[in-house]
C-alpha positions as CSV (number, residue, x, y, z in Angstrom):
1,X,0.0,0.0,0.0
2,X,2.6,2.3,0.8
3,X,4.4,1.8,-2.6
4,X,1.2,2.6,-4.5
5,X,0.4,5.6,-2.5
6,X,3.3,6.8,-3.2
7,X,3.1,6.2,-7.2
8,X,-0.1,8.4,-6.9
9,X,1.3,10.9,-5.1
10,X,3.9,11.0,-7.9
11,X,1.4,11.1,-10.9
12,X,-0.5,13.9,-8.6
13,X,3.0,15.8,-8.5
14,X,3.5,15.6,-12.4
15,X,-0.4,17.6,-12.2
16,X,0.3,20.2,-9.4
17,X,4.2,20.1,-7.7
18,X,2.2,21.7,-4.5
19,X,-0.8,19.5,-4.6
20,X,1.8,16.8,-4.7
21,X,3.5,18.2,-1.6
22,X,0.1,18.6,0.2
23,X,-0.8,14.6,-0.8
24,X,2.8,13.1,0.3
25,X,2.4,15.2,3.8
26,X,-0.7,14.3,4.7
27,X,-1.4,10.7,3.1
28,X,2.0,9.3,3.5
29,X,3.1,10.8,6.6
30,X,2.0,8.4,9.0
31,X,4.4,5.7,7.5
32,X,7.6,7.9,7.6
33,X,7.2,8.7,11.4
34,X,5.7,5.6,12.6
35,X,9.1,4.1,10.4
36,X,11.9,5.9,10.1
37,X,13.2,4.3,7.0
38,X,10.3,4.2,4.9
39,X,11.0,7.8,4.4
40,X,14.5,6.8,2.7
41,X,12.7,4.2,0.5
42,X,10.3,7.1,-0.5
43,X,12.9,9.2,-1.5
44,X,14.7,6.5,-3.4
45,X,11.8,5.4,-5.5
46,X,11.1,9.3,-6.2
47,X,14.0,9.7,-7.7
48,X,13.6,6.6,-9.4
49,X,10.6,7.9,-11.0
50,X,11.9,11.4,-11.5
51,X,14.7,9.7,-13.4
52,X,12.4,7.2,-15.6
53,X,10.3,9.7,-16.8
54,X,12.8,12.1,-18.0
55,X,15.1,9.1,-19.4
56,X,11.9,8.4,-21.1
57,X,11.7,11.9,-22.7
58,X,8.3,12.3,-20.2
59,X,9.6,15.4,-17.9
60,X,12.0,17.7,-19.0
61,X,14.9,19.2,-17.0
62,X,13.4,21.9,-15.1
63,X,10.2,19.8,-14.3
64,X,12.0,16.5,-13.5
65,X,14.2,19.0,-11.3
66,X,11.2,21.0,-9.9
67,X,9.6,17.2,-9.0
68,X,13.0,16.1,-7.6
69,X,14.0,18.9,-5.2
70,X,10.8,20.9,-4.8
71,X,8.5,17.8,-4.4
72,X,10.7,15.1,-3.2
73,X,13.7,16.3,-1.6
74,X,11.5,18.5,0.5
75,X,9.1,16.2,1.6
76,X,11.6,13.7,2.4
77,X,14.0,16.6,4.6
78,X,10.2,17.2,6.6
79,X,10.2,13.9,8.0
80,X,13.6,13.5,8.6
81,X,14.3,16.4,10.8
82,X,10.8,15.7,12.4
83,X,11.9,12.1,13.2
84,X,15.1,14.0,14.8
85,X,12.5,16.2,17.0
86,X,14.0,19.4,16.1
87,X,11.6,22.7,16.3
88,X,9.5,23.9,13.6
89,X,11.3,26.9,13.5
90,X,14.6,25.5,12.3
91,X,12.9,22.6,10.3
92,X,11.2,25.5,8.2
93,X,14.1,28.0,8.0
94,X,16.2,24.7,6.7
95,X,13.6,24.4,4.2
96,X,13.6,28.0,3.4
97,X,17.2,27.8,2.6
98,X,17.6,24.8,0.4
99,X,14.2,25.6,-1.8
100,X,15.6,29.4,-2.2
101,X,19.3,28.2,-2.9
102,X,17.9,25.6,-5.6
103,X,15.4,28.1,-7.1
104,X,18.6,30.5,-7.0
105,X,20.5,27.9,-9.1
106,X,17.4,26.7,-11.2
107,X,17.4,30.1,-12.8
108,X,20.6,30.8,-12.9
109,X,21.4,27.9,-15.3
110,X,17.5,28.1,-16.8
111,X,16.1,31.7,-17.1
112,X,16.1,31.4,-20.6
113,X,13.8,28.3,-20.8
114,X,12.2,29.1,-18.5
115,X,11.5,32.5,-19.9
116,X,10.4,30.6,-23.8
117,X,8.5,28.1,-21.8
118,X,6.2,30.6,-20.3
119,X,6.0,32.6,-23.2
120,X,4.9,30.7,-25.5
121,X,2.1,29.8,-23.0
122,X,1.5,33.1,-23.1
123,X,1.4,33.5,-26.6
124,X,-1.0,30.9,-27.2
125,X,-3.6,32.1,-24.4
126,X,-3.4,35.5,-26.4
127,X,-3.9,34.0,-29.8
128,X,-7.3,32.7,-28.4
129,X,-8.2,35.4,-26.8
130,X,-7.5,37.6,-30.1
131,X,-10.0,35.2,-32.2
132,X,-12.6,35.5,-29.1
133,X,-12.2,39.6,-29.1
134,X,-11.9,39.5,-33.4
135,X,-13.6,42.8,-34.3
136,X,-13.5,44.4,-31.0
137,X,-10.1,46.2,-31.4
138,X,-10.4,48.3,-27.7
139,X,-11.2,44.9,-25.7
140,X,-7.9,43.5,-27.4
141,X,-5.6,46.1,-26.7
142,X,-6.4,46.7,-23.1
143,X,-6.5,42.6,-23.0
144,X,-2.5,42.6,-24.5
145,X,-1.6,44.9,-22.4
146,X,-2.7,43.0,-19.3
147,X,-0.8,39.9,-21.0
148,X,2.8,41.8,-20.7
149,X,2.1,43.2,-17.6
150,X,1.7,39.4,-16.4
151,X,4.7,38.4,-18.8
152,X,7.3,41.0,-17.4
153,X,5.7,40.4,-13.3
154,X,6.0,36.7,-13.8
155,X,9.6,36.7,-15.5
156,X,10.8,39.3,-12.7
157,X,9.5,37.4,-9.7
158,X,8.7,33.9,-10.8
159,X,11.3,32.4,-8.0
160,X,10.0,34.4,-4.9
161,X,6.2,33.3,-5.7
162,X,7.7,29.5,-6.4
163,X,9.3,29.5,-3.4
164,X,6.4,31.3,-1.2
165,X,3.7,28.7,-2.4
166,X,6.0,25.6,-1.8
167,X,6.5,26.6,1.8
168,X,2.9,27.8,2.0
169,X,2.1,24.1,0.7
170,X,4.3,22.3,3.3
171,X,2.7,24.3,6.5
172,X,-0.5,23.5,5.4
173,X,0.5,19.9,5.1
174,X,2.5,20.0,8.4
175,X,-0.6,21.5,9.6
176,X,-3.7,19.0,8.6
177,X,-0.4,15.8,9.3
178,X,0.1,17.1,13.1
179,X,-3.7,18.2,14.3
180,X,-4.2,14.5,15.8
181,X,-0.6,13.7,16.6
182,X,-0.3,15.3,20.1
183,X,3.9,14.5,19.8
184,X,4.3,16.8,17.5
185,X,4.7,21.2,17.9
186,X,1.6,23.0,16.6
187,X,2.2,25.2,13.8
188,X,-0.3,27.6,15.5
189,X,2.6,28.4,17.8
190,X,5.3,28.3,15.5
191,X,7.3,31.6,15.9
192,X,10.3,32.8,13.6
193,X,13.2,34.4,15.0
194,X,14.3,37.4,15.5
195,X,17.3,37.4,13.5
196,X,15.5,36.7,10.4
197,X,13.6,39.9,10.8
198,X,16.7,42.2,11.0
199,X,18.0,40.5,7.1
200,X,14.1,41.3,5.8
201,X,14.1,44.9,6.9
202,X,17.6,44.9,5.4
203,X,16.0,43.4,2.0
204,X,13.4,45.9,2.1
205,X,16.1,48.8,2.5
206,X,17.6,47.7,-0.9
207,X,14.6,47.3,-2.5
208,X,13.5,50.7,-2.1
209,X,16.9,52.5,-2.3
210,X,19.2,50.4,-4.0
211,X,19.7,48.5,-7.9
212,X,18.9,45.1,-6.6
213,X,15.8,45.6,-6.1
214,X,14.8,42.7,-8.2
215,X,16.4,40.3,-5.5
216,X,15.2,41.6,-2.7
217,X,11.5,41.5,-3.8
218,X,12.0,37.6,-4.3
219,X,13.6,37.2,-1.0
220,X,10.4,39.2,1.0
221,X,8.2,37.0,-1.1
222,X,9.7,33.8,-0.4
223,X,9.2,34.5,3.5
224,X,6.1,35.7,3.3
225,X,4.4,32.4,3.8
226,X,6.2,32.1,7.5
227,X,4.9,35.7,8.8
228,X,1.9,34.4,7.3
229,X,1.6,31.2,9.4
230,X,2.5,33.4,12.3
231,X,0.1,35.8,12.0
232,X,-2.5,32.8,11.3
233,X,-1.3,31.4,14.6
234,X,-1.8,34.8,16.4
235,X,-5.6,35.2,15.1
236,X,-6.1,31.3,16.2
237,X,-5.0,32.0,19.6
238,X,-7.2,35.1,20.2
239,X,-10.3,34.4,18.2
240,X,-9.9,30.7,17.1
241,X,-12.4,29.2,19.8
242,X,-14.9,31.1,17.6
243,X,-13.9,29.1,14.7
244,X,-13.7,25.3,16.0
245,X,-17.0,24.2,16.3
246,X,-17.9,25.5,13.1
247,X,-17.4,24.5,9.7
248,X,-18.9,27.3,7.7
249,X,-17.0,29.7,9.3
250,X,-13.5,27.8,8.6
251,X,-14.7,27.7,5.4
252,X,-15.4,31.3,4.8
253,X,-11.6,32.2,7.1
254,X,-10.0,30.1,4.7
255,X,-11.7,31.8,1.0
256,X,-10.9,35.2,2.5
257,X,-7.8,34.4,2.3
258,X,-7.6,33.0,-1.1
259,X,-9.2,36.0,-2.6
260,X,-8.4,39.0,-0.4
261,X,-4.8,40.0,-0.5
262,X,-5.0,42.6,2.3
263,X,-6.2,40.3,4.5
264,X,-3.2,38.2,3.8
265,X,-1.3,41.5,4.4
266,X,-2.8,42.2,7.3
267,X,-2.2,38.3,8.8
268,X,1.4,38.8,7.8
269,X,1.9,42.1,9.5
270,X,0.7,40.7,12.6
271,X,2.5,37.8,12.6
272,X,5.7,40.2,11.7
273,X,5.1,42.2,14.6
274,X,4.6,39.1,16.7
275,X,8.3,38.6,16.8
276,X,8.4,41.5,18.9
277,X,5.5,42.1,21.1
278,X,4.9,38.1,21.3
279,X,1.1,38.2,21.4
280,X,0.9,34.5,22.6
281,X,3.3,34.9,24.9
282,X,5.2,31.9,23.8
283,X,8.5,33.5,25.0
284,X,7.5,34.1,28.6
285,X,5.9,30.3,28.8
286,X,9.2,28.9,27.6
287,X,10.9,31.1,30.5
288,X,8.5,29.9,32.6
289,X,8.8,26.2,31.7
290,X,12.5,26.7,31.8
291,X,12.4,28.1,35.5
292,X,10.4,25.2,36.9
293,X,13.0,22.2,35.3
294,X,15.7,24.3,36.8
């Protein structure tokens, strides 16, 4: 059973990378904690897979690579530094850092595929749209112009917004795998630290007064998804009770946030200013805790 969950969760992957991520996490998870090295057989017959398909002129590079390290590796590095019982915190920055070093090196080496591939995607949305506007010149103009605005956004910050919803994809996996599993930290009190706040105000200083702006915008996106947790966690603490024993409420929280970016921004502030003020007083229980073993 385990082997042919986890050839789904491949074919899933080859559909949607973070619908793939969300399947392993939460349908295969149980077998990689309950046995350690199942998770090392998973990441074996991945890359099994990942090499079969593109031997087989299935995947090319960047997708066999984006299945491989995005999908795989990352999954697999979840569960084996939860298995070690180390804190969300570092598991997450860990994660952070190898999914932003690879995307770093994916389009260092790709940037030109990757700019043809989405192009011509582009391209071919626009010729259909052109024969669906035929005769309505006004409606295709203002229709082209919203296709290179997309083109130029998504070729400028493609690698913050890949890494953002790949770690957004793994805390909501974390999150639905560790609601019943009473050994394992919450990520409704997961809390990032300090240190990483002083390099984004430091990335937000060259993006508005520097050249490099370009980089520093993909860095702030790519964390966004941890202030965003935070902040989730925050709003759960204070108002959550309101939220359990209903359905229809969790439902409406959670499409809010799928189609209101300010309320994202607003979550994200709070969680940013969480790592200061400590709303949930995390720090002063730890003290606490730490006093009494002493």
């Amino acid at each position: 059973m385990f082997y042919i969950i986890g050839f789904i969760s491949f074919i899933i992957a080859l559909i949607s990378p973070g619908l793939g991520v969300l399947f392993i996490i939460t349908a295969m998870g149980r077998y990689f904690v309950e046995n350690h090295r199942s998770i090392y057989h998973f990441f074996i017959g991945w890359l099994i897979l990942c090499g079969s398909f593109y031997l087989l002129n299935q995947l090319d590079k960047i997708t066999t690579l984006d299945l491989l390290i995005g999908t795989g590796f990352s999954c697999f590095l979840l569960f084996v530094l939860i298995n070690k019982e180390y804190s969300l915190n570092l598991i997450f920055m860990v994660l952070l850092l190898i999914n932003s070093s690879f995307i770093g090196l994916r389009q260092l080496f790709f940037h030109k595929e990757i700019a043809v591939r989405y192009n011509e995607a582009l391209d071919e949305a626009m010729k259909l749209v052109i024969t669906r506007f035929e005769g309505n010149s006004e409606q295709e103009q203002i229709f082209h112009e919203i296709i290179e605005l997309m083109r130029n956004f998504y070729l400028q910050y493609n690698p913050g917004f890949w890494v953002a919803s790949l770690m957004l994809c793994l805390m909501i996996g974390y999150f639905f795998f560790s609601r019943k599993r009473e050994n394992l930290p919450k990520l409704a009190d997961y809390q990032t630290h300090l240190y990483v706040i002083y390099t984004l105000i430091i990335s937000l200083c060259i993006a508005l007064f520097t050249e490099y702006k370009l980089y520093a915008v993909n860095y702030l996106l790519a964390l966004s998804p941890l202030y965003l947790m935070q902040g989730i966690g925050v709003v759960n603490s204070k108002i959550g009770r309101w939220f359990l024993n209903s359905k229809v409420l969790i439902a409406v929280a959670i499409l809010s946030l799928i189609i209101n970016p300010y309320i994202v921004i607003i979550i994200s502030t709070i969680g940013l200013f969480d790592c200061w003020f400590d709303f949930r007083k995390i720090n002063k229980m730890e003290d606490l805790n730490e006093n009494h073993t002493n």
